[in-house]
C-alpha positions in Angstrom: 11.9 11.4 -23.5 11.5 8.2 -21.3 10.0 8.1 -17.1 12.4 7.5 -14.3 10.1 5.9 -11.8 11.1 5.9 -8.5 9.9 3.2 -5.6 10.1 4.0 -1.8 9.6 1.2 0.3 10.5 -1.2 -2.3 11.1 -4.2 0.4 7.7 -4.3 1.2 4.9 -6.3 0.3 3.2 -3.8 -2.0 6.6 -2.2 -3.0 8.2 -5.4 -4.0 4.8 -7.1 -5.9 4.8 -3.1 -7.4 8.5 -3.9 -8.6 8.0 -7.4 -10.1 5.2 -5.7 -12.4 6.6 -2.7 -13.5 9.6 -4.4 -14.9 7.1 -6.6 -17.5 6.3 -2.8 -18.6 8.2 -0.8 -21.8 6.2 2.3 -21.1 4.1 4.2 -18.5 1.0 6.6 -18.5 2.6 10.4 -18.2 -1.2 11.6 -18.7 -4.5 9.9 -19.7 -3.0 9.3 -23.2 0.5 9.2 -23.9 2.8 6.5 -22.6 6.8 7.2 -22.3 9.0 4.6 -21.8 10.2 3.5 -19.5 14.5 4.3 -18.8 14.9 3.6 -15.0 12.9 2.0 -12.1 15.0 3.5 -8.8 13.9 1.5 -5.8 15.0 2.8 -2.7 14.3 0.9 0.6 16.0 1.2 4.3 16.3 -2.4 4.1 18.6 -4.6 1.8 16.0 -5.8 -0.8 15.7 -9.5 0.2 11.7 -9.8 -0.6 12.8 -8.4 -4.3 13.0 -11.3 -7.0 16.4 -11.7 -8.4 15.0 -11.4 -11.7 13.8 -7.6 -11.1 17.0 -6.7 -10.1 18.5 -8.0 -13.1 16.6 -5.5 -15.5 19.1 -3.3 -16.8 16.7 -0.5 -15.6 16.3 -1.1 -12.3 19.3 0.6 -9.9 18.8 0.3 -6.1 19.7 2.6 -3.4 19.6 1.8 0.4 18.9 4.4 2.5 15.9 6.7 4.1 13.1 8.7 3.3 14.2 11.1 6.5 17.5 12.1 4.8 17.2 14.8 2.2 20.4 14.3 0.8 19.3 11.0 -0.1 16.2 11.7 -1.4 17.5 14.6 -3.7 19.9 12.0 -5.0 16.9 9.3 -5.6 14.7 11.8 -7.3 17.4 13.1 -9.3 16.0 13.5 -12.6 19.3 13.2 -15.0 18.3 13.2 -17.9 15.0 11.4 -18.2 12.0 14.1 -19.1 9.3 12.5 -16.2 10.0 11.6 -12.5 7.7 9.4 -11.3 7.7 8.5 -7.1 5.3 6.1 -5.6 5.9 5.8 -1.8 4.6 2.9 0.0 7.4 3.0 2.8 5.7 3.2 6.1 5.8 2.3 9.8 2.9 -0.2 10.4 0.4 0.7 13.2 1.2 -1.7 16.0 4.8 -0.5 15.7 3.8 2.9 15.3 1.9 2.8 18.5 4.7 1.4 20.4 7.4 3.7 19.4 5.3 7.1 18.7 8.7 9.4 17.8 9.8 6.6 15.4 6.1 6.7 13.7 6.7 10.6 13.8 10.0 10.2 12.2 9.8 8.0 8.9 5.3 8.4 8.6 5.3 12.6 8.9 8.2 13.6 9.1 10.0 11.4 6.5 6.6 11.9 4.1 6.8 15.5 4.4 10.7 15.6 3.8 10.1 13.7 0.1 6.8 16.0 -0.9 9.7 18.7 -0.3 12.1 17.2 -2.4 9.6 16.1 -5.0 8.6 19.7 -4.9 12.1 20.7 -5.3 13.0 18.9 -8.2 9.3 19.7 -9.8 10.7 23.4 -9.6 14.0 22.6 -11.0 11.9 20.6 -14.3 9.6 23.5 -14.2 6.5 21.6 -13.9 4.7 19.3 -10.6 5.9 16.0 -11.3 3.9 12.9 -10.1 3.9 11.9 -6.4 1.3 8.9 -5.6 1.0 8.5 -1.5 0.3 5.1 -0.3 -2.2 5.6 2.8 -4.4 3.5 4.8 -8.5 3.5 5.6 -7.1 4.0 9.5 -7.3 7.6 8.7 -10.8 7.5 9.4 -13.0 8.1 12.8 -13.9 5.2 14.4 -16.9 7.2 15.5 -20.9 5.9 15.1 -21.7 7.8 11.8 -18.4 6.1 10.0 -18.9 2.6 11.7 -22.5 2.6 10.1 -21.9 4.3 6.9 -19.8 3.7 3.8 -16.5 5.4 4.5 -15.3 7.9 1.5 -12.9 10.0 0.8 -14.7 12.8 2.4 -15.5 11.0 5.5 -13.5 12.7 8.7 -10.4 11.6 9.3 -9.5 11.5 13.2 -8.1 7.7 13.6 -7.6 5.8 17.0 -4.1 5.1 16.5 -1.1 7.4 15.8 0.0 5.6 12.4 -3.7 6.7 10.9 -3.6 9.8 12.3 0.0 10.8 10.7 -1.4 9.4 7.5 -3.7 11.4 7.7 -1.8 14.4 8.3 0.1 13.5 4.9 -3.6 13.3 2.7 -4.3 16.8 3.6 -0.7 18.1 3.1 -0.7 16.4 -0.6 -3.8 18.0 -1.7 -2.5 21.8 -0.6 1.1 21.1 -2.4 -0.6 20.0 -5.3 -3.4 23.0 -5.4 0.0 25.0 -5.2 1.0 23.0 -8.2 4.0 22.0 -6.1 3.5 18.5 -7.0 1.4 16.6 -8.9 0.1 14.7 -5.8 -2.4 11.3 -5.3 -2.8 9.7 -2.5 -3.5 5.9 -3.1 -5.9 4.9 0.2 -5.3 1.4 0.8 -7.2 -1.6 2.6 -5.7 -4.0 4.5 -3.4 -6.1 2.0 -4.3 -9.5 2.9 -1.5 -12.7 2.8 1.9 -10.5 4.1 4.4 -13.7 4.9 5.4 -13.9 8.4 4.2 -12.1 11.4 3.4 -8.3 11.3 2.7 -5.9 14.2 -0.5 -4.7 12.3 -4.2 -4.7 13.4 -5.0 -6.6 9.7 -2.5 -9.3 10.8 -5.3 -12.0 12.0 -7.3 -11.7 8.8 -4.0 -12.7 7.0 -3.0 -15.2 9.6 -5.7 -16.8 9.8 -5.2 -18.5 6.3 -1.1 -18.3 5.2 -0.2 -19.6 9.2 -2.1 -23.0 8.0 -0.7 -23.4 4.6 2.6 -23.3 6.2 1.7 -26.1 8.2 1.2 -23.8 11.5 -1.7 -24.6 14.0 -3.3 -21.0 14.3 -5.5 -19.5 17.0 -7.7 -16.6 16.4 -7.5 -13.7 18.6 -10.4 -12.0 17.2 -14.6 -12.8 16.9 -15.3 -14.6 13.6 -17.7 -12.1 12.5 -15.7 -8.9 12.6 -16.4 -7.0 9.2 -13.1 -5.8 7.8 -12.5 -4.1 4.7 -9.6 -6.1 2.7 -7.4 -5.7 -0.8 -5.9 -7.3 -3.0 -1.9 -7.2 -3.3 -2.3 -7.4 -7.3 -5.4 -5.0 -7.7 -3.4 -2.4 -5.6 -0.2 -2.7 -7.6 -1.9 -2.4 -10.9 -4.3 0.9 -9.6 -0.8 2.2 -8.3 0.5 2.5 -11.8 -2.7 3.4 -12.9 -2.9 6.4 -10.9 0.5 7.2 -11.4 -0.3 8.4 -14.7 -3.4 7.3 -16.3 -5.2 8.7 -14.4 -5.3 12.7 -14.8 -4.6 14.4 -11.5 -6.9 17.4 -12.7 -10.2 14.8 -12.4 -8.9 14.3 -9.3 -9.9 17.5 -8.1 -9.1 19.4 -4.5 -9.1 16.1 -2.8 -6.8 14.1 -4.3 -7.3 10.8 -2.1 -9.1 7.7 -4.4 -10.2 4.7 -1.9 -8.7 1.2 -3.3 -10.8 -1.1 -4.1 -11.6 -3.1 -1.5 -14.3 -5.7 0.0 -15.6 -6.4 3.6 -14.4 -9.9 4.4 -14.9 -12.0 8.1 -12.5 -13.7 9.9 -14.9 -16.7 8.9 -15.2 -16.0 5.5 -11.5 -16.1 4.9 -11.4 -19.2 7.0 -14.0 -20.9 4.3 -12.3 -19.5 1.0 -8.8 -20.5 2.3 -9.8 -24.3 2.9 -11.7 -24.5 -0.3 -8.4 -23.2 -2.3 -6.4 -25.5 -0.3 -8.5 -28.2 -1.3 -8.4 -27.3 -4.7 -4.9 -26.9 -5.1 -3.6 -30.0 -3.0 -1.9 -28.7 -0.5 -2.8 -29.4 3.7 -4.0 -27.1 6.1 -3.5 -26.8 9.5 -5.9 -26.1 12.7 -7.5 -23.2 13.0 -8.9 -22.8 16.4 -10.4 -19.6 18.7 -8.8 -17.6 21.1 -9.2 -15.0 23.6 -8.1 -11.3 22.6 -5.4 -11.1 24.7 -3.4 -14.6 22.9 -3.4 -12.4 19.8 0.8 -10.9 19.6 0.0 -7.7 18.1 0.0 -4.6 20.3 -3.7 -3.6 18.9 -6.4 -6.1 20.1 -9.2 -4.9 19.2 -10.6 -4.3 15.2 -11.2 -0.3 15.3 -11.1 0.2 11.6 -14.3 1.4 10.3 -16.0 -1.9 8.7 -17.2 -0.6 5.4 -15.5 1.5 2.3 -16.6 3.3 -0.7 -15.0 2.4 -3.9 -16.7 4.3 -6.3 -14.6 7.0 -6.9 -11.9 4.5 -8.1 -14.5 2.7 -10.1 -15.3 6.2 -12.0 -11.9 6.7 -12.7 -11.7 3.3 -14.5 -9.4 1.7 -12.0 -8.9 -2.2 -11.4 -11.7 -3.2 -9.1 -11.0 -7.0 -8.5 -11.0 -8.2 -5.0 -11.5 -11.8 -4.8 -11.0 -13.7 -1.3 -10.2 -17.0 -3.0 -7.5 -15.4 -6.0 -6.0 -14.0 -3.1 -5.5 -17.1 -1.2 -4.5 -18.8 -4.5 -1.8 -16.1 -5.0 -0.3 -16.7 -1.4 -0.3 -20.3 -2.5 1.6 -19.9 -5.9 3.6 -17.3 -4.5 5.0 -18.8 -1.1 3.9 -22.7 -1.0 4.5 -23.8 -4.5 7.1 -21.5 -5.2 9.7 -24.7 -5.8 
């Protein structure tokens, strides 16, 4: 009687942290107390699974299947239950918001569309167990209105949704679709809202990117200019935090306490450009390793196609803390982690 866990987006940053952890796992949550164990980990990702270590591909548990979200064929074949007695999906897979913005049918595609496709097949195969099986949504705080009442209040899970920018808004779409399938008991839906995930490798098209680059750009050895005011409040998470309330909420958690809404805010804490700045040459300092120039720029140097921060500056976490979740977030463990994981790796 073992838990076939299934991973969508399992390239990602999230989804490949997500994957490293829950092969040091035996067993998973299937309600707030029984664990199962745990008899396959099914990542499935468009992409060929280069940011996946070698070492969580090896588990004989894990089995890996390239291919997308938008096909249902695939999907049926990915949430497949065989023989296992649990099917558990947590979907991170998403187009980020500056791409989304600059190709709106694609964002339509793989963020509604594609979403909407696996709730169906998740429903489908719920049917076919003969009970709603778990489905854990990976949004974003974009959802929300950028209006004067969110930017100067606590955002929650009952604030109104109505984001700027296409990529929010089609998340958002997907949080109200998850609660009606699972008051229909057609799933056993969560949506897990996410902050920006602070210390992504590389460049990304995403409006968070400056308050990552601002700090892994240097410890590369990269000059960096900001494109953004110092002071700009911006709510931020932390990569390990998330993937440990993920699994949490994929089973420990019971969906009933949940109630109607079914969306728990991440933990998450208001950072500054400047802030980051700080915390990132302190850790530098502390573990030995150089860091470059960090110098200002004008908004229009920054390369992402959103310039300016309209993300509501301020979340509330306490539904997540009430529900005994992981609450860490930590600006200095954060930069530490980007360090261990990418500088030091050798």
């Amino acid at each position: 009687m073992s838990v076939k866990v299934v991973v969508i987006g399992a390239n990602g940053l999230v989804g490949a942290r997500l994957c490293e952890y829950l092969v040091s796992l035996t067993d998973i949550h299937v309600n707030s107390t029984t664990t199962k164990p745990i008899g396959k980990i099914l990542l499935l990702d468009v992409s060929e699974l280069k940011a996946v270590k070698s070492s969580v591909l090896e588990d004989p548990r894990v089995d890996v299947v390239k291919g997308e979200l938008t096909d249902k064929e695939t999907m049926l074949r990915v949430l497949d239950p065989e023989s296992f007695a649990h099917v558990t999906t947590i979907h991170l897979a998403a187009l980020l918001s500056g791409y989304a913005e600059d190709n709106f049918d694609l964002g339509m595609k793989i963020n509604l569309f594609g979403t909407i496709n696996v709730m169906e097949c998740v429903r489908e195969i719920s049917t076919k167990m003969g009970s709603p099986q778990v489905y854990v949504y990976v949004s974003t705080d974009y959802v929300a209105c950028f209006n004067e009442y969110n930017k100067t209040h606590n955002v929650t899970e009952e604030s109104f949704r109505l984001s700027p920018v296409s990529y929010g808004v089609q998340k958002a779409c997907n949080e109200l679709l998850l609660c009606d399938y699972s008051r229909r008991n057609f799933i056993d839906g969560r949506v897990a809202r996410l902050s920006a995930v602070i210390g992504r490798p590389g460049w990304s098209n995403s409006i968070s990117y400056p308050f990552t680059g601002i700090f892994t750009q240097p410890l590369e050895g990269k000059d960096y200019e900001v494109p953004l005011p110092m002071d700009v409040p911006y709510p931020c998470s932390s990569l390990n935090t998330n993937v440990k309330c993920l699994v949490e909420l994929a089973g420990k958690v019971d969906g009933e306490c949940l109630g109607h809404n079914r969306v728990v805010q991440l933990p998450a804490k208001t950072l500054t450009l400047q802030v980051i700045l700080d915390a990132a040459i302190e850790v530098a300092k502390e573990e030995g390793v150089p860091f470059a120039n960090v110098t200002q720029a004008t908004t229009d140097a920054g390369d992402t196609t959103i310039k300016e921060i309209n993300v509501c500056p301020h979340v509330d976490c306490s539904k997540a803390e009430k529900l005994g979740l992981p609450m860490l977030v930590d600006v200095k463990e954060i930069v530490r982690d980007y360090i261990l994981t990418y500088i030091k790796k050798d």
